[in-house]
N, C-alpha and C positions, 0 to 999 in steps of 0.2 A: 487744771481740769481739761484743756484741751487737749494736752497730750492724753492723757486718759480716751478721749472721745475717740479720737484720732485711732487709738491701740487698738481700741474697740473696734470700731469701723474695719480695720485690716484684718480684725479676730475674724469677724464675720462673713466679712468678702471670701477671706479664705477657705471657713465652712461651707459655704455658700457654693465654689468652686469644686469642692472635693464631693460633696454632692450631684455637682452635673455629672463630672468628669464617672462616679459611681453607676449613674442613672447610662450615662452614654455607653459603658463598656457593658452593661447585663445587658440595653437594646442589641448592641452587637452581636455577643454570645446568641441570646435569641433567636438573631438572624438564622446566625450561621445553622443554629440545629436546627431552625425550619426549612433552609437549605439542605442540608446534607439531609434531609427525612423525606425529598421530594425524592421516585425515584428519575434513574435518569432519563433524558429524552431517546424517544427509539431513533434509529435512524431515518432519516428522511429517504425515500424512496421512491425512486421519477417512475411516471407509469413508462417509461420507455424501458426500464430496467425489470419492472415485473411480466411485461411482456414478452414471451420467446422472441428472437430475433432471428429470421432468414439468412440461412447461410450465406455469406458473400461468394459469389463466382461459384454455385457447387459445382461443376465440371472441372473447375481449373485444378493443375496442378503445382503443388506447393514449390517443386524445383523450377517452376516458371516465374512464380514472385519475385516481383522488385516491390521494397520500399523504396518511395519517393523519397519523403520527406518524414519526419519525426515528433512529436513534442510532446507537453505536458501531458501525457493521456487521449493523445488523438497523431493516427496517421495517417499519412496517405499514401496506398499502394495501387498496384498494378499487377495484373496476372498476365503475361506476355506483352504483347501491343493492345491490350484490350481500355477498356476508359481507367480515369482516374477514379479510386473510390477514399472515401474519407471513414476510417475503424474505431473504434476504441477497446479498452479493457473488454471481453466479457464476449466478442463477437462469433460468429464460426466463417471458419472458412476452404473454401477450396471442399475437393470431392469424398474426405475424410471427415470434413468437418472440425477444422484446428481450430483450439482454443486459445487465443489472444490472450494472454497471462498477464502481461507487463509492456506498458510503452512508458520510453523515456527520451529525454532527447536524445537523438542520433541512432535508436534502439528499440527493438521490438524482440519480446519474447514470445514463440507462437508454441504449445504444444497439443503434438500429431499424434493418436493414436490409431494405429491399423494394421491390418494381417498383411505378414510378410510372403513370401515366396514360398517358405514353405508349411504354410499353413498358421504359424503360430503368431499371437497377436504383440506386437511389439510397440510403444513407447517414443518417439523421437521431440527432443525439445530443439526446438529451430532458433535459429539468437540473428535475426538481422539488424547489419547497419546500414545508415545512407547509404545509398546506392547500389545495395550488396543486389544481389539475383538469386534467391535458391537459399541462401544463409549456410549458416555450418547448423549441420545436424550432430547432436548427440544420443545416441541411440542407445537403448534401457529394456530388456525383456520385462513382459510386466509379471510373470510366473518369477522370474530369479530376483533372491537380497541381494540389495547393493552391496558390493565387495567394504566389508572393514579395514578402514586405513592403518600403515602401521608405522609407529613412530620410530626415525632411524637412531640408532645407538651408538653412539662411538665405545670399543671396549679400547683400553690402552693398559700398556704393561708398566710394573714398573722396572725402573732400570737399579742395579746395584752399581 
């Protein structure tokens, strides 16, 4: 008879288990769809960021730029001998008013847009590194498509 009791006892344990184990996985599911049904969070937005910001340096010229230094999302430059300034993403600068696109370590992306010499408005994205002055300018009409690239082909004969 004890073993009997004993069966029993394990019989029930067992149902007993596959019951939580049932109860446990629906709370889950549950979860999850009351998650996925929330929707998502807006972005968090610093009132520094909803406010326009002053152009840095508007007289300076951008061929006068030195980046100091570089990092995560913040640098620090200089427009000739003039003070140090600390930028980020998003700032203007100089007498055009360049847009600060990208800073990374060792690297800033700035781009200039302003009328050329002869009259027509043109596009320059500026790429300084440490220590660079003036950066390499890439210059872009903003009236002209970017040129389509074209893929090189080897043709080859065959031989008899």
């Amino acid at each position: 008879m004890d073993a009997q009791v004993v069966s029993c006892s394990k019989h029930v344990i067992f149902i007993r288990l596959k019951r939580m184990a049932a109860l446990i996985v629906m709370i889950a599911i549950a979860c999850r769809i009351a998650i996925a049904a929330q929707p998502p969070p807006a972005p968090a937005a610093s009132a520094a960021s909803s406010v326009p910001r002053d152009p840095i340096e508007p007289t300076g010229d951008l061929k006068s730029l030195t980046l100091v230094r570089s990092g995560d999302g913040k640098a620090v430059i200089r427009f000739g001998k003039g003070p140090l300034r600390l930028i980020t993403v998003g700032d203007r600068l100089g007498q055009h008013q360049a847009h600060v696109l990208e800073i990374a370590a060792g690297r800033l992306v700035v781009d200039d847009t302003f009328v050329g010499a002869d009259g027509r408005p043109n596009r320059a994205q500026i790429i300084l590194k440490d220590g660079d002055v003036g950066g390499k300018r890439f210059l872009a009409r903003l009236e002209e498509p970017t040129p389509t690239g074209l893929q090189p082909r080897i043709v080859m004969s065959r031989s008899r």
